[in-house]
C-alpha positions as a Python dict, from the first residue, in 0.01 Angstrom:
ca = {
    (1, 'X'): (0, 0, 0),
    (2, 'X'): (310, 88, 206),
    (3, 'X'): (450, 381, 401),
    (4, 'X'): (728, 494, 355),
    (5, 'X'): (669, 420, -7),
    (6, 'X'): (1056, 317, -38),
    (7, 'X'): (1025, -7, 204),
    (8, 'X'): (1139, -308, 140),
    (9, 'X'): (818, -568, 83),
    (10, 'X'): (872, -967, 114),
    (11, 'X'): (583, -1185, -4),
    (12, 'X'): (669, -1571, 47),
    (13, 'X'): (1009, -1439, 97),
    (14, 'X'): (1022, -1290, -222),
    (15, 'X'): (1112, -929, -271),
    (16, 'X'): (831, -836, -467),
    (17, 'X'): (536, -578, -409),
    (18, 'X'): (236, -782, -550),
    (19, 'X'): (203, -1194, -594),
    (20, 'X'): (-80, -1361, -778),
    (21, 'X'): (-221, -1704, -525),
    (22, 'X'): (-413, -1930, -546),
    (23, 'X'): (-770, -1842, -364),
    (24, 'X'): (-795, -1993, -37),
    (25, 'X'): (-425, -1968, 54),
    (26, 'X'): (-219, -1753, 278),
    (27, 'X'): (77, -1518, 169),
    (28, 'X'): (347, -1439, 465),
    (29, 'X'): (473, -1085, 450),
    (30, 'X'): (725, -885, 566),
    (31, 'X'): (801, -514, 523),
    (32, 'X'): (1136, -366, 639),
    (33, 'X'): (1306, -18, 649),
    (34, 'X'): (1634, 104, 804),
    (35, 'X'): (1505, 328, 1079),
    (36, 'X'): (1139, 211, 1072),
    (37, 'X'): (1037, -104, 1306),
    (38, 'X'): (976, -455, 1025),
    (39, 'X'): (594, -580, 1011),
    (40, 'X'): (530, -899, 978),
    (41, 'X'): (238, -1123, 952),
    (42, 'X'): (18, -1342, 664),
    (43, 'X'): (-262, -1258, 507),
    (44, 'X'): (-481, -1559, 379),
    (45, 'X'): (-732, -1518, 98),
    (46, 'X'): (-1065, -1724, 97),
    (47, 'X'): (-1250, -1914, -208),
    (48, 'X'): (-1485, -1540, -224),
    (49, 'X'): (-1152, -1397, -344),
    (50, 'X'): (-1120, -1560, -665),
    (51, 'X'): (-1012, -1287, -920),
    (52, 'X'): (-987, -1051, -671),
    (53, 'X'): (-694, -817, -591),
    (54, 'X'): (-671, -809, -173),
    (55, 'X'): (-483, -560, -67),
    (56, 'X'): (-322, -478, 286),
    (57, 'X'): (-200, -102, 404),
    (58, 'X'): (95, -113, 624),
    (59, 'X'): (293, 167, 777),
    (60, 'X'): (581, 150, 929),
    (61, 'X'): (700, 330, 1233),
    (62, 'X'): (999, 481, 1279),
    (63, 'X'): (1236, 391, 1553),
    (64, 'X'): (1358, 641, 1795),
    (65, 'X'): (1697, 769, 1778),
    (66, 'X'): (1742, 699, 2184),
}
């Protein structure tokens, strides 16, 4: 889940907003807005997260105009 809903979401470098893994691996993420300060970061998965969805919230903040 993202806020602003309207940001930009990389997974693996891929502009996408969900990407199916293999268990046990990491996925690198990055989620960008004009005006709002980019997250970055992985989040790995474990062998307990086999045909599981894992989901991250993220919300961005938004830069000051000074």
């Amino acid at each position: 889940m993202v806020t602003p809903s309207d940001a930009t979401v990389k997974l693996d470098g891929q502009t996408v907003k969900t990407k199916r893994v293999k268990s046990g691996t990491s996925v690198s993420y990055e989620v960008s807005k004009v005006g709002y300060t980019t997250q970055s970061g992985s989040i790995s998965t474990s062998m307990s997260d086999a045909f599981k969805s894992v989901e991250k919230q993220i919300t961005l903040v938004q830069e000051s105009g000074d």
